[in-house]
DSSP file (Angstrom, degrees, kcal/mol; ACC not computed):
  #  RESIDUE AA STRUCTURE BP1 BP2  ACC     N-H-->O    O-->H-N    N-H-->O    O-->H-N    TCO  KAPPA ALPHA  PHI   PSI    X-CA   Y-CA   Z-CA
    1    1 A X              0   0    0      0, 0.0    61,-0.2     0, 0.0     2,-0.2   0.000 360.0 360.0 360.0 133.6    0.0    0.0    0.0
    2    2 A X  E     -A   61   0A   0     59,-3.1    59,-2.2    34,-0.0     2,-0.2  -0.687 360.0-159.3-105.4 174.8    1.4    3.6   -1.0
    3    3 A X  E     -A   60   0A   0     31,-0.3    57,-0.2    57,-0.3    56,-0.1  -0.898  23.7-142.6-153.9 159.2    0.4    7.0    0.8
    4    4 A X    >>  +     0   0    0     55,-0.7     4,-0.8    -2,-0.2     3,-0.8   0.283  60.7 121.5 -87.7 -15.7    0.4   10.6    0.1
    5    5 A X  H 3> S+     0   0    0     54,-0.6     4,-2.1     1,-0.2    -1,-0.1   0.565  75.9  48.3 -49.7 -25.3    1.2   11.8    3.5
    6    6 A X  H 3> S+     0   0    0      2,-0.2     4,-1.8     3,-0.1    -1,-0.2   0.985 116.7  50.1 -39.6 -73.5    4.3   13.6    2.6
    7    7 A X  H <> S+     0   0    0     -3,-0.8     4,-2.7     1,-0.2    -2,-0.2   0.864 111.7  38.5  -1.8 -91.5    2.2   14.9    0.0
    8    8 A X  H  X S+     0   0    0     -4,-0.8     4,-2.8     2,-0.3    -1,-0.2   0.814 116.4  54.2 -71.0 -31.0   -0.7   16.1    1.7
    9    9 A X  H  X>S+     0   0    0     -4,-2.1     5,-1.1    -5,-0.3     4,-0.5   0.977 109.0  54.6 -66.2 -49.0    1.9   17.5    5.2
   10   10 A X  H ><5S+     0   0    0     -4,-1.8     3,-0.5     1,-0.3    -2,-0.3   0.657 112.8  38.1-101.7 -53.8    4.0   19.6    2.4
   11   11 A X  H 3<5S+     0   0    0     -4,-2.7    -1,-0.3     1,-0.2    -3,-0.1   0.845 123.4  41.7 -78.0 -34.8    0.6   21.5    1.1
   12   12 A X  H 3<5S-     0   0    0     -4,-2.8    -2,-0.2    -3,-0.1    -1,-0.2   0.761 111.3-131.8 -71.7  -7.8   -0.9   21.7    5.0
   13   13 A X  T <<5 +     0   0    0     -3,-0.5     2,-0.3    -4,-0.5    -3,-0.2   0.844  54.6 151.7  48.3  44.7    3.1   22.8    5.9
   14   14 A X      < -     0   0    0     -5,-1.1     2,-0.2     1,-0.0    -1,-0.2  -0.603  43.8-134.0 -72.8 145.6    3.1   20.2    8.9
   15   15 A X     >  -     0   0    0     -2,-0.3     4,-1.5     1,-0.1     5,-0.2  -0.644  28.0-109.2-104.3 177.5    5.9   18.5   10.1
   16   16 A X  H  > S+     0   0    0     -2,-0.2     4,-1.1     2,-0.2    -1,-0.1   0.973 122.3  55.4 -79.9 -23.5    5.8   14.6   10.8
   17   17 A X  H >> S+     0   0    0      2,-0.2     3,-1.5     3,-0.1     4,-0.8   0.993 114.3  44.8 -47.7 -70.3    6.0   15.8   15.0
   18   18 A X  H >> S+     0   0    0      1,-0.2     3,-3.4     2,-0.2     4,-0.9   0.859 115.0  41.0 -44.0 -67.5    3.0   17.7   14.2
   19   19 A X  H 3X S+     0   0    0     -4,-1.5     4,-1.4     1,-0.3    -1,-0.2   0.627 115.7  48.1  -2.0 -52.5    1.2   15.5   12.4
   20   20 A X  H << S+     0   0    0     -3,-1.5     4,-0.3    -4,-1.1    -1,-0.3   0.194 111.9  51.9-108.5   4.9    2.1   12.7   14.6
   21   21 A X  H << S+     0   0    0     -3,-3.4    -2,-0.2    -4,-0.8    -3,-0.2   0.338 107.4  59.4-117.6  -7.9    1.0   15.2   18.0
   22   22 A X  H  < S+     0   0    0     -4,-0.9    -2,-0.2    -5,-0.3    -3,-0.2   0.918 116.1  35.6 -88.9 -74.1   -2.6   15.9   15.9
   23   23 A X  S  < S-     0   0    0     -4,-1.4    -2,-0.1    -5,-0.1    -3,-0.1   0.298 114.9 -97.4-102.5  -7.8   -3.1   12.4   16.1
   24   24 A X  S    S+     0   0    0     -4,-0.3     2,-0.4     1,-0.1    -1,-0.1   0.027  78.5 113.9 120.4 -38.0   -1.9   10.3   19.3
   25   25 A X  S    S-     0   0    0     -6,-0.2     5,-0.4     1,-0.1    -2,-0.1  -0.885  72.3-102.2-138.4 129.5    1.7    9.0   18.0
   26   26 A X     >  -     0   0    0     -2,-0.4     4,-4.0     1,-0.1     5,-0.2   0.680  34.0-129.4 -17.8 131.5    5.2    8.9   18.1
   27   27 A X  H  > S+     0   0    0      2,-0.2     4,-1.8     1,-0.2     5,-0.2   0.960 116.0  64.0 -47.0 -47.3    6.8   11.1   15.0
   28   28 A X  H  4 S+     0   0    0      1,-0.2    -1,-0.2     2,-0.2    -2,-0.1   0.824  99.9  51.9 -49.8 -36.1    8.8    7.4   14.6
   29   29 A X  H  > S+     0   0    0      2,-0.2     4,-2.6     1,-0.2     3,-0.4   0.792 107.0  48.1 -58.0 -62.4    5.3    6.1   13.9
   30   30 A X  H  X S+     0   0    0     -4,-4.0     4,-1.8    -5,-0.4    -2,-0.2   0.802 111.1  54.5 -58.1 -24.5    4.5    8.8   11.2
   31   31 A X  H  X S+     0   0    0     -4,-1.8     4,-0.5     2,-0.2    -2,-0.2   0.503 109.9  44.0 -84.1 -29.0    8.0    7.9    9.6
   32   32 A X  H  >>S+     0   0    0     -3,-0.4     5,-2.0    -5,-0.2     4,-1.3   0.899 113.2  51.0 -82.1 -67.9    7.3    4.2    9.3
   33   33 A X  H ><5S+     0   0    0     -4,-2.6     3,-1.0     1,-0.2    -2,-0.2   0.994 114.1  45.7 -44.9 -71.9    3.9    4.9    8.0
   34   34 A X  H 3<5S+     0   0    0     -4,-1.8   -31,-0.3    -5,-0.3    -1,-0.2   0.877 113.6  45.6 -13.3 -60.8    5.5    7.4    5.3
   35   35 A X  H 3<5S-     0   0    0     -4,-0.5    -1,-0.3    -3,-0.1    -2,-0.2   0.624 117.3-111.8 -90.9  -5.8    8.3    5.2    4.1
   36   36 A X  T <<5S+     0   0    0     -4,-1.3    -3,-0.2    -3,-1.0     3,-0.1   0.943  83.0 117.6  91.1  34.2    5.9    2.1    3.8
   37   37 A X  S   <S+     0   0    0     -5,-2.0     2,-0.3     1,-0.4    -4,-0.2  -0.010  76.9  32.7-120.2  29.2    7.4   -0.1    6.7
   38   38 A X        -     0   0    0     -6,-0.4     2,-0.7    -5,-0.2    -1,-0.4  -0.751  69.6-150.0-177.0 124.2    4.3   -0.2    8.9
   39   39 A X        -     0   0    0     -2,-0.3    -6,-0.0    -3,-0.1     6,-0.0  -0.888  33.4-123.8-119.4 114.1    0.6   -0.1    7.5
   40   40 A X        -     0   0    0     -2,-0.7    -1,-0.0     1,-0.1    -2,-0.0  -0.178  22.7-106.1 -70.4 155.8   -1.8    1.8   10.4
   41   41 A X     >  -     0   0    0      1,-0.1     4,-2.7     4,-0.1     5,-0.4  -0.086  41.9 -89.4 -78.1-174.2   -4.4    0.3   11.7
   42   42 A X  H  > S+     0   0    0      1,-0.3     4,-3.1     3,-0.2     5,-0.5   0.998 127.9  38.5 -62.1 -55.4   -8.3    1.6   10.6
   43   43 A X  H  > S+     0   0    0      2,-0.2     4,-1.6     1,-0.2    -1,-0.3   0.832 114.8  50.9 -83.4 -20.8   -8.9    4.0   12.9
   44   44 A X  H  > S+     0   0    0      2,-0.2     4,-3.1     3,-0.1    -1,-0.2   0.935 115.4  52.0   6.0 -66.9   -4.9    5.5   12.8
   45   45 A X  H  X S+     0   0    0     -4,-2.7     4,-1.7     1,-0.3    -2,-0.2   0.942 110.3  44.5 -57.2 -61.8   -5.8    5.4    8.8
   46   46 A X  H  X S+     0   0    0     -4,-3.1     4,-1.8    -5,-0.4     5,-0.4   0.977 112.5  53.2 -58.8 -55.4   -9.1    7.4    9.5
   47   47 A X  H >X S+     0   0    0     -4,-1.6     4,-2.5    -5,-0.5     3,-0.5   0.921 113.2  45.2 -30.7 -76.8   -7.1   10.0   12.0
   48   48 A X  H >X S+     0   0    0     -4,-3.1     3,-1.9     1,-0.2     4,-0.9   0.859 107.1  50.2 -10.8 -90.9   -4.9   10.5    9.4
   49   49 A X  H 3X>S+     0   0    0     -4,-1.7     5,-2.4     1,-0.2     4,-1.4   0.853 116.7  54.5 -34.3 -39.6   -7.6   11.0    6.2
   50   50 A X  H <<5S+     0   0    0     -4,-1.8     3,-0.4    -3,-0.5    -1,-0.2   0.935  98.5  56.7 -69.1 -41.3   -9.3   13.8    9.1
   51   51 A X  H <<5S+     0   0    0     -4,-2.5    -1,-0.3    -3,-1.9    -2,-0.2   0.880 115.7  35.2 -61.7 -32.6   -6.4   15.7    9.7
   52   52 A X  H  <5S-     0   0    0     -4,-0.9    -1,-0.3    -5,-0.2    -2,-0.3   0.214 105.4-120.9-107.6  17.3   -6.2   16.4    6.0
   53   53 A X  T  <5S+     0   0    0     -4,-1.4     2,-0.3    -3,-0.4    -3,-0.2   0.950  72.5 126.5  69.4  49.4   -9.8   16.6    5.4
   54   54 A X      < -     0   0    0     -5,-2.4     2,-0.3    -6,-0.1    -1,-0.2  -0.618  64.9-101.8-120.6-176.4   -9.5   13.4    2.6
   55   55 A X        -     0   0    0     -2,-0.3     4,-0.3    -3,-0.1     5,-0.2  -0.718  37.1-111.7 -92.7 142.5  -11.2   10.1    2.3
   56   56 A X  S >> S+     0   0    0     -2,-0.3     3,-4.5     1,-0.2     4,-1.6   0.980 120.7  58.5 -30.4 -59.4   -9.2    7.4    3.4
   57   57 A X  T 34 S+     0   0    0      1,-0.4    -1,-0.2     2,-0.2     5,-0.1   0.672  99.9  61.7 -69.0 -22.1   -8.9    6.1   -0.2
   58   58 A X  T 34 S+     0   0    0      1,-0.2    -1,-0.4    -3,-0.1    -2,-0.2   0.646 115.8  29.5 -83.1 -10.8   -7.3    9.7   -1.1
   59   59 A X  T <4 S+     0   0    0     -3,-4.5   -55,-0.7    -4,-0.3   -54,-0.6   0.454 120.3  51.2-131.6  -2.0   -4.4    9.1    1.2
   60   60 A X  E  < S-A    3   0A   0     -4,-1.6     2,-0.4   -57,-0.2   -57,-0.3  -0.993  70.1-169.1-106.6 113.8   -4.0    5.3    1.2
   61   61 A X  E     -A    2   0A   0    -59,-2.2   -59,-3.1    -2,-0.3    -3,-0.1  -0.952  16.0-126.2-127.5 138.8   -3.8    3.8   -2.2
   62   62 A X        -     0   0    0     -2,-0.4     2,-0.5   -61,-0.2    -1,-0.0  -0.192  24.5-160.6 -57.7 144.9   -4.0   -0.1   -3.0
   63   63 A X    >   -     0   0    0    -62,-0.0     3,-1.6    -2,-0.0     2,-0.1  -0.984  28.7 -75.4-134.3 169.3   -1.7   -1.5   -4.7
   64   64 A X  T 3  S+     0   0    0     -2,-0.5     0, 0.0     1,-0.2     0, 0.0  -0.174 116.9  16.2 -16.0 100.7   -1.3   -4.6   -6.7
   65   65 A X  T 3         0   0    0     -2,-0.1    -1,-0.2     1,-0.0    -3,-0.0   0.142 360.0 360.0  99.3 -41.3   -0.8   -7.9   -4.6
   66   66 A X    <         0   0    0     -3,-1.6    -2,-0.1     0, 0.0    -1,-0.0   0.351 360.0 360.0 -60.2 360.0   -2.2   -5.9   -1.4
C-alpha cells in the first residue's frame, strides 16, 4: 500500500512531529507509516484521512498484490 502523507503535510506545511502530536503518536510512527514499513491500523488510517480533510482512499492507495 502507498500514501500521500508527505504529500498532503507539504501542502498543510506540517511537520511529521506535528502531524504525529494531531493524532496520538510517536513522530517514529509517522515515519514508518510514510516510508511504507508499517501499515496503520483503521482508525490510525481514518485519523490520518481527518487531519487532512481526505477520504481514506485519497491518502492510502492499493496497490497490486495488497
Amino acid at each position: 500500500m502507498k500514501n500521500n502523507i508527505r504529500v498532503e503535510r507539504a501542502i498543510k506545511n506540517i511537520t511529521q512531529a506535528d502531524l504525529a502530536e494531531l493524532i496520538g503518536v510517536s513522530r517514529q510512527t509517522i515515519n514508518t507509516i510514510e516510508s511504507n514499513r508499517y501499515v496503520p491500523s483503521t482508525v490510525l488510517a481514518l485519523k490520518i484521512a481527518k487531519v487532512f480533510g481526505k477520504q481514506v482512499e485519497e491518502i492510502f492507495i492499493l496497490e497490486d498484490g495488497d
